[in-house]
C-alpha positions in Angstrom: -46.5 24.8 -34.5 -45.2 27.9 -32.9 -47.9 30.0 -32.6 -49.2 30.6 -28.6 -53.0 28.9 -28.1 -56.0 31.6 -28.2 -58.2 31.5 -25.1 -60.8 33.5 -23.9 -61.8 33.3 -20.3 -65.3 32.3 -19.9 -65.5 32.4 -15.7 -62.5 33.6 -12.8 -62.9 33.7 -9.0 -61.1 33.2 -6.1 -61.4 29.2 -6.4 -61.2 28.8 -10.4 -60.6 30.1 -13.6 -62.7 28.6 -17.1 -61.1 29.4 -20.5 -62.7 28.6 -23.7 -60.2 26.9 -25.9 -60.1 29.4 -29.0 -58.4 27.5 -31.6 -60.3 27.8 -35.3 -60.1 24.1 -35.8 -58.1 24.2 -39.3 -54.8 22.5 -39.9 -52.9 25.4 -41.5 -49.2 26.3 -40.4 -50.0 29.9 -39.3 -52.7 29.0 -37.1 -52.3 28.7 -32.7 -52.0 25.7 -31.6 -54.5 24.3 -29.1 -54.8 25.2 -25.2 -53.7 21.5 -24.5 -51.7 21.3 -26.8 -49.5 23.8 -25.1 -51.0 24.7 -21.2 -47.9 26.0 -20.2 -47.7 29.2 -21.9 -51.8 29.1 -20.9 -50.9 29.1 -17.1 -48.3 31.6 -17.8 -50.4 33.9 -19.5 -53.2 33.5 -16.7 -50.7 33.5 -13.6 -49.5 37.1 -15.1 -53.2 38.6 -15.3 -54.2 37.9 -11.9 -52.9 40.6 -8.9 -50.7 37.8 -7.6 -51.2 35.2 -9.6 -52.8 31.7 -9.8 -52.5 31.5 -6.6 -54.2 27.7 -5.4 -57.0 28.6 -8.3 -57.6 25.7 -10.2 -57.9 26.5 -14.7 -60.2 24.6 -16.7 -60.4 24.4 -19.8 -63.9 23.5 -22.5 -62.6 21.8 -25.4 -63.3 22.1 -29.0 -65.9 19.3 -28.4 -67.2 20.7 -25.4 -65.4 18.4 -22.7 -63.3 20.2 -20.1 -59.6 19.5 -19.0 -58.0 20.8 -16.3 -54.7 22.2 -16.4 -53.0 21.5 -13.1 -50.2 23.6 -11.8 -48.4 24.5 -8.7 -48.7 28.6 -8.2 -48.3 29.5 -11.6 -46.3 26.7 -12.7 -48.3 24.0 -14.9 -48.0 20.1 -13.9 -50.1 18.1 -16.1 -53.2 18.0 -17.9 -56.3 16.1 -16.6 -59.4 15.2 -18.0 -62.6 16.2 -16.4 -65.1 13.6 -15.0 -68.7 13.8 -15.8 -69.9 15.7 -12.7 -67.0 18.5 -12.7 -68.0 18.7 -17.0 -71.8 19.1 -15.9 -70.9 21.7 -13.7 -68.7 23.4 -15.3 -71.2 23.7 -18.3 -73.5 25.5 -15.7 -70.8 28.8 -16.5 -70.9 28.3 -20.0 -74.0 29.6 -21.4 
């Protein structure tokens, strides 16, 4: 798949950012992938719409099934993906109703 993941970004302050993952669900060719399934062009995307970046803001992510990763990076560049536990997922939900 070649095609950039869709976000939109639910939540953004000086500590955090939340994206909604925007991906259509199908399995056709033409579609975007996934905002795990490709979180570096996500945090590049982000880091370039912020006055100076990421910065130490952390980027979550709510999932197709309405979990919530966390894309880790290091100012701008991403590291690795980690799953949310239960008490960051409750209160991340808080931002997205």
């Amino acid at each position: 798949m070649n095609h950039q993941p869709q976000f939109v970004v639910i939540d953004a302050n000086d500590k955090f950012v939340l994206v909604r993952d925007e991906h259509p669900g199908h399995q056709h060719e033409h579609e975007h992938a996934r905002v795990t399934e490709d979180p570096e062009s996500v945090i590049r995307s982000l880091d370039t719409q912020f006055p100076g970046g990421l910065k130490g803001r952390r980027v979550y992510c709510r999932n197709d099934d309405g979990g919530f990763d966390q894309l880790v990076h290091y100012f701008g560049e991403f590291t690795q993906l980690s799953h949310c536990s239960s008490d960051q997922s409750r209160f991340l939900a808080t931002f997205c109703r």
